[in-house]
C-alpha positions as CSV (number, residue, x, y, z in Angstrom):
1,X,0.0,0.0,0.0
2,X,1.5,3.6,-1.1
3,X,1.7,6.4,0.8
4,X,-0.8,8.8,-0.6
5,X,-0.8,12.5,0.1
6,X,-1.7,14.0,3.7
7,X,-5.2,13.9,4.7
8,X,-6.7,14.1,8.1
9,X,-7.2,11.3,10.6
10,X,-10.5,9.4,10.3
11,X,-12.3,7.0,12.6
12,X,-14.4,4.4,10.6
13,X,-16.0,3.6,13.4
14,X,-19.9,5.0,14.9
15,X,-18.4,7.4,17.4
16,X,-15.2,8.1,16.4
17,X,-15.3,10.0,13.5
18,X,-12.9,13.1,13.5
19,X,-14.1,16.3,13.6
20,X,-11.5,19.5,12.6
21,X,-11.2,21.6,15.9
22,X,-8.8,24.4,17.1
23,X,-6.5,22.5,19.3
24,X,-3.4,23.8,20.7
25,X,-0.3,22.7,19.2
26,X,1.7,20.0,21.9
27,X,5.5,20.1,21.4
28,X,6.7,15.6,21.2
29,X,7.0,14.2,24.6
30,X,8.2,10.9,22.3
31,X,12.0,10.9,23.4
32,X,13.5,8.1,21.7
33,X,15.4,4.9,23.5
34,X,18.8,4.2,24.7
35,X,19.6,1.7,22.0
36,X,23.2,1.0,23.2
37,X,22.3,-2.1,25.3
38,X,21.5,-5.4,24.6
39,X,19.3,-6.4,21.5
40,X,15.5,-6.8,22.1
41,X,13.4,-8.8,19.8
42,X,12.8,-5.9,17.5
43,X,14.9,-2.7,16.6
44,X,14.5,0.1,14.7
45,X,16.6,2.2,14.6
46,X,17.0,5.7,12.8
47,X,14.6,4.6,10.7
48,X,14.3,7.2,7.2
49,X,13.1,6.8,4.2
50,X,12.9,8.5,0.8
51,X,10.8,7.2,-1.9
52,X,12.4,8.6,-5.6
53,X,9.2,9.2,-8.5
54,X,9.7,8.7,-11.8
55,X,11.0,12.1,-12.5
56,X,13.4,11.5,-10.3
57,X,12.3,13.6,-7.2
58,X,12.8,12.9,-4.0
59,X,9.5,11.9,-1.5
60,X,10.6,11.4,2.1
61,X,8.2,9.1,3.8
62,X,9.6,8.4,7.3
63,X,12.2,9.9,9.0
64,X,14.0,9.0,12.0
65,X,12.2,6.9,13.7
66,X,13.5,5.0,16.1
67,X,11.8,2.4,19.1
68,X,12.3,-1.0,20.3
69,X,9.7,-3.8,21.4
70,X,11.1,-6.0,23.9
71,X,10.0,-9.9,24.1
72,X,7.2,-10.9,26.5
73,X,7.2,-14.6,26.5
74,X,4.0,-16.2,26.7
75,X,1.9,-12.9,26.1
76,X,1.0,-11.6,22.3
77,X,1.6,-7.5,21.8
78,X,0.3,-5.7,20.0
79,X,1.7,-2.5,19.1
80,X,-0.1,0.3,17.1
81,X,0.9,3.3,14.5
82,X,-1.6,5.7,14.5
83,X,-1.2,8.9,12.4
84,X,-3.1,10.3,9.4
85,X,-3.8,8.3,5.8
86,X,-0.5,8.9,3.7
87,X,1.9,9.9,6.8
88,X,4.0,6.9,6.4
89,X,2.6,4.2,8.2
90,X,3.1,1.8,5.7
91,X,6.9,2.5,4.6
92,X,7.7,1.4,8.7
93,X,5.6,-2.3,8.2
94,X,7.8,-2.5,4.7
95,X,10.9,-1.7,5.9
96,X,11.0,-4.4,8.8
97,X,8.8,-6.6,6.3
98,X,12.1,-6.9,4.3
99,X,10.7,-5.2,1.6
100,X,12.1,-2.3,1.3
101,X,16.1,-0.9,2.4
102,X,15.7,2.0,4.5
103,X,17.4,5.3,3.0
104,X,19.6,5.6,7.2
105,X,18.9,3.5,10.2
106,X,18.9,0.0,11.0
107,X,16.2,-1.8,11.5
108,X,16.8,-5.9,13.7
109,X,15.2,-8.9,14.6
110,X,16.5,-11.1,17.6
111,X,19.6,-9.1,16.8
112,X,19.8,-9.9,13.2
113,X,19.8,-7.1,10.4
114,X,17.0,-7.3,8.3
115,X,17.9,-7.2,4.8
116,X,14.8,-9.1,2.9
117,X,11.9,-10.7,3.7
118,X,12.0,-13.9,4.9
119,X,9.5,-16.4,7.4
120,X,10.0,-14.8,10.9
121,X,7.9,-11.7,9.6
122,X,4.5,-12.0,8.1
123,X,2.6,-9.2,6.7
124,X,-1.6,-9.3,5.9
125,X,-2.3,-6.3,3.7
126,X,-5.4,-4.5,3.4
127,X,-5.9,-5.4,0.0
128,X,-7.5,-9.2,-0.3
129,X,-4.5,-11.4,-1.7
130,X,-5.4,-15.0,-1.7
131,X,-5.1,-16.5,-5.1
132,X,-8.5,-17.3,-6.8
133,X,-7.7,-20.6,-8.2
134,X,-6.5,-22.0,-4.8
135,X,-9.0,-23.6,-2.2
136,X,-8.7,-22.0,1.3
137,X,-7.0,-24.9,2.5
138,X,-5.0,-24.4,-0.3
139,X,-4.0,-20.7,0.4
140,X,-3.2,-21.4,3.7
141,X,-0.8,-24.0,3.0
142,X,1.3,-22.1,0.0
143,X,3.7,-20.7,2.0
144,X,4.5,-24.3,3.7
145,X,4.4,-26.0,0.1
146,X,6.8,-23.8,-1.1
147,X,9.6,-24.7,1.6
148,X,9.0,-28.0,0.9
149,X,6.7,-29.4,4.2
150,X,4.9,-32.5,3.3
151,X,1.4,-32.8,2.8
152,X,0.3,-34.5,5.8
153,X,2.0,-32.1,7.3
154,X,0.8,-29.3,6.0
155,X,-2.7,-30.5,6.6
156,X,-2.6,-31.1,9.6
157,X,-1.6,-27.6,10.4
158,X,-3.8,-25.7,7.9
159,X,-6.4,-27.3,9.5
160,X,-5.8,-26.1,13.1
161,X,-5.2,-22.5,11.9
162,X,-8.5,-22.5,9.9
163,X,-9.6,-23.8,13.3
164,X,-8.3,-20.9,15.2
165,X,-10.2,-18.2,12.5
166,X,-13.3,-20.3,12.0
167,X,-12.9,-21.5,8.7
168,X,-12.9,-25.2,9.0
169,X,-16.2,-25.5,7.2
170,X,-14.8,-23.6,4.3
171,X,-11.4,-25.4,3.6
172,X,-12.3,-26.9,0.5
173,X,-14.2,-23.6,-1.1
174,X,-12.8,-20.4,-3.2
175,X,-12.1,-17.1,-2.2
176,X,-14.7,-16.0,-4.9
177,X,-17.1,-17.8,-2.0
178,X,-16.1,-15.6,1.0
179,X,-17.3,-12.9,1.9
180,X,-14.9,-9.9,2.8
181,X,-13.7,-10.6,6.7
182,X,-13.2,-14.3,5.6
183,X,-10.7,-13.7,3.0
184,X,-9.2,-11.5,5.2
185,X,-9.2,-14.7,8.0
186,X,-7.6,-17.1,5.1
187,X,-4.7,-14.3,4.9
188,X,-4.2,-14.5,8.6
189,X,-4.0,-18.3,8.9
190,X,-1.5,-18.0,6.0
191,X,0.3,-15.8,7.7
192,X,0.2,-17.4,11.1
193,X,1.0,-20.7,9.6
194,X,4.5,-20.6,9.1
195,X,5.0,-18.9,12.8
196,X,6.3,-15.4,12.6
197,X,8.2,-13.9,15.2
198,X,6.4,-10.5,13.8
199,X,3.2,-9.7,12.4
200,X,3.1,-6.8,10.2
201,X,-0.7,-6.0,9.4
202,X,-1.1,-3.1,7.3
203,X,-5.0,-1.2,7.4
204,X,-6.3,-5.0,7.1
205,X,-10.1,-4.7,7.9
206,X,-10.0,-0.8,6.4
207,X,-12.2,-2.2,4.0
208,X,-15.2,-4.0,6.4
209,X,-18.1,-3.2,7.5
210,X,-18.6,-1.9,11.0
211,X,-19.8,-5.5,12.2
212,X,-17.2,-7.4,10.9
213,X,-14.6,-5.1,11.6
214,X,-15.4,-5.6,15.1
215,X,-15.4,-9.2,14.8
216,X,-12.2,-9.0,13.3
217,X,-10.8,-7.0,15.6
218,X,-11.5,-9.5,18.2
219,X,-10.4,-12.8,16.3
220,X,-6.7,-10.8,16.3
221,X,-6.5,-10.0,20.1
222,X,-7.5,-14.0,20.8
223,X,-5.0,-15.2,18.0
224,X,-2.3,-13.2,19.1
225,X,-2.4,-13.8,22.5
226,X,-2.9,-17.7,21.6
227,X,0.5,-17.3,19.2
228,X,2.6,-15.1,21.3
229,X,2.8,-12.7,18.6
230,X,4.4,-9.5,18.2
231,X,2.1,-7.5,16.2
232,X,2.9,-4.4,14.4
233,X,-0.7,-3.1,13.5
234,X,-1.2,0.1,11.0
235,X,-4.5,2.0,11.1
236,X,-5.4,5.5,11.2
237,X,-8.7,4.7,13.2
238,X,-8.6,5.6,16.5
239,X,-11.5,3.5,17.8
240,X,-9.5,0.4,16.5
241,X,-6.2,1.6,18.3
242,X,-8.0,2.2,21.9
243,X,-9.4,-1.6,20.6
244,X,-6.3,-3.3,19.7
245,X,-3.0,-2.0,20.9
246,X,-1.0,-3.0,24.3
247,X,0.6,0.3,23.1
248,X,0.2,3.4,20.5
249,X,2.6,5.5,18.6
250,X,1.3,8.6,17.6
251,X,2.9,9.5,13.9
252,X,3.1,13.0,12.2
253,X,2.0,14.1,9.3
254,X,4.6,13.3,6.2
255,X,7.7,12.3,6.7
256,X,6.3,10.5,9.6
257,X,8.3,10.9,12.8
258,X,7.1,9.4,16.5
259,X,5.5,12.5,18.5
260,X,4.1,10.4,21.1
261,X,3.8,7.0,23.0
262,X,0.2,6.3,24.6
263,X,0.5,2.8,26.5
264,X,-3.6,1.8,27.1
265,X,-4.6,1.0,30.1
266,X,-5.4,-2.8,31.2
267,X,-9.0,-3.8,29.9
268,X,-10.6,-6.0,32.2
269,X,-12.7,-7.5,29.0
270,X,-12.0,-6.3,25.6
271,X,-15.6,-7.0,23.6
272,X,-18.1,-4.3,21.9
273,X,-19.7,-3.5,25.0
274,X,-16.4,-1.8,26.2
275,X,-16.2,0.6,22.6
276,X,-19.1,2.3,24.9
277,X,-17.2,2.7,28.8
278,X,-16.1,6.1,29.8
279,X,-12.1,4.5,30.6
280,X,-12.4,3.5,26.6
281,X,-13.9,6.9,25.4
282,X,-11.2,8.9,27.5
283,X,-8.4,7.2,26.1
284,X,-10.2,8.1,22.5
285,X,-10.3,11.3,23.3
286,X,-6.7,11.6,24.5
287,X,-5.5,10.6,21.3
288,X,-7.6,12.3,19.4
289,X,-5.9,15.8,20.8
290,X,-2.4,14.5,20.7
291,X,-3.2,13.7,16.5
292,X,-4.6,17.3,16.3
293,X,-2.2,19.1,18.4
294,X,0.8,17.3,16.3
């Protein structure tokens, strides 16, 4: 997904729509890490950017961002960039996705540069990307087939990922069969299948309904604390960040740099009857000034 010119934050989400109001501007109370001690399991560091058109102009997307998310063995994280459509959300997933160098900075995983994609980071895009003329249970499986795993192998796991996002009963169907949130489920279990050390998930239910966004929402926190994931989750909704994240970074406009960090609070229970709680709204609302104040 490109970075497309600055816009202003949306919600797409009853309630949380954004509204343009005279807010006072806050100076960054982001101050970046000591990154001189020992590795955590990922590190970016210095983190910039520049995208080059065809005319040969430079566009800088990101620029020096640095942060590092430590391991928490036994519970998923989720961690959240939130900043408005075309900031540079997207070039940060890419870049420790493998899929693009970084112009400066480093970016590591368990200590190791990252220098291409490979199977310890998976990424779900927003776009639907399962291959038409492939069952589910075939989708699932091609990142396994490809490395070779055998095919009771292979089965045996596809079939407790589409387990784990409710798609048994639709193994043997085709994506032209599904509505939108279950193609977006087969492109998690594909993902999750060959067992990430990341999850890189770029806008993925931008495109749902209300309903099943929710519903989506809540298949990831129950996967991801099942998988003991780290989850690196773009979205410029701020309903779905209060939702989702363990914690939020708060992105500026183009080139994106970190302004703030917002760890939410400790939800008792995270279902749809919480998107209504006064602790819920007032973490809204707090982000919500710090994207208008930045």
């Amino acid at each position: 997904m490109s970075d497309a010119p600055n816009a202003l934050p949306q919600a797409g989400e009853p309630g949380t729509v954004a509204v343009t109001v005279d807010r006072p501007r806050r100076e960054p109370t982001w101050v970046a890490p000591d990154q001189t001690g020992p590795m955590p399991r990922l590190r970016v560091k210095g983190l910039s950017h520049t995208y080059v058109d065809r005319v040969g102009r430079g566009v800088d997307a990101v620029r020096d961002i640095s942060f590092d998310v430590i391991d928490k063995p036994g519970s998923g994280e989720v961690i959240v960039f939130l900043g408005p459509s075309g900031c540079g959300k997207s070039t940060i997933l890419k870049a420790v996705a493998g899929l693009i160098a970084p112009t400066k900075g480093e970016v590591f995983l368990d200590g190791t540069p990252i220098e291409e994609p490979a199977r310890d980071r998976g990424m779900v895009f927003q776009a639907y990307t399962s291959f038409g003329w492939l069952t589910v249970r075939e989708n699932v499986e091609y990142g396994l087939k490809l490395h070779g795993v055998g095919g009771a192998e292979r089965t045996k796991l596809s079939q407790k990922y589409l387990e784990e996002v409710g798609l048994a009963d639709f193994a043997e169907r085709y994506p032209k069969d599904l509505s939108g949130g279950m193609k977006q489920r087969v492109a998690i279990a594909r993902t999750l299948i060959n067992k990430p050390r990341v999850v890189l998930m770029d806008e993925p239910f931008g495109a749902l309904d209300p309903q099943t966004r929710w519903g989506m929402q809540s298949l990831l926190l129950d996967v991801s604390r099942h998988e003991d994931n780290t989850t690196l989750f773009v979205t410029h909704d701020v309903s779905e960040a209060v939702y989702l994240a363990d914690s939020v970074y708060v992105l500026s406009a183009r080139p994106a740099s970190i302004l703030h960090r917002v760890d939410v609070p400790f939800f008792r229970s995270r279902d749809a009857g919480l998107k209504s709680t006064r602790e819920f709204r007032e973490v809204e609302e707090q982000l919500l000034d710090l994207l208008y104040s930045g």
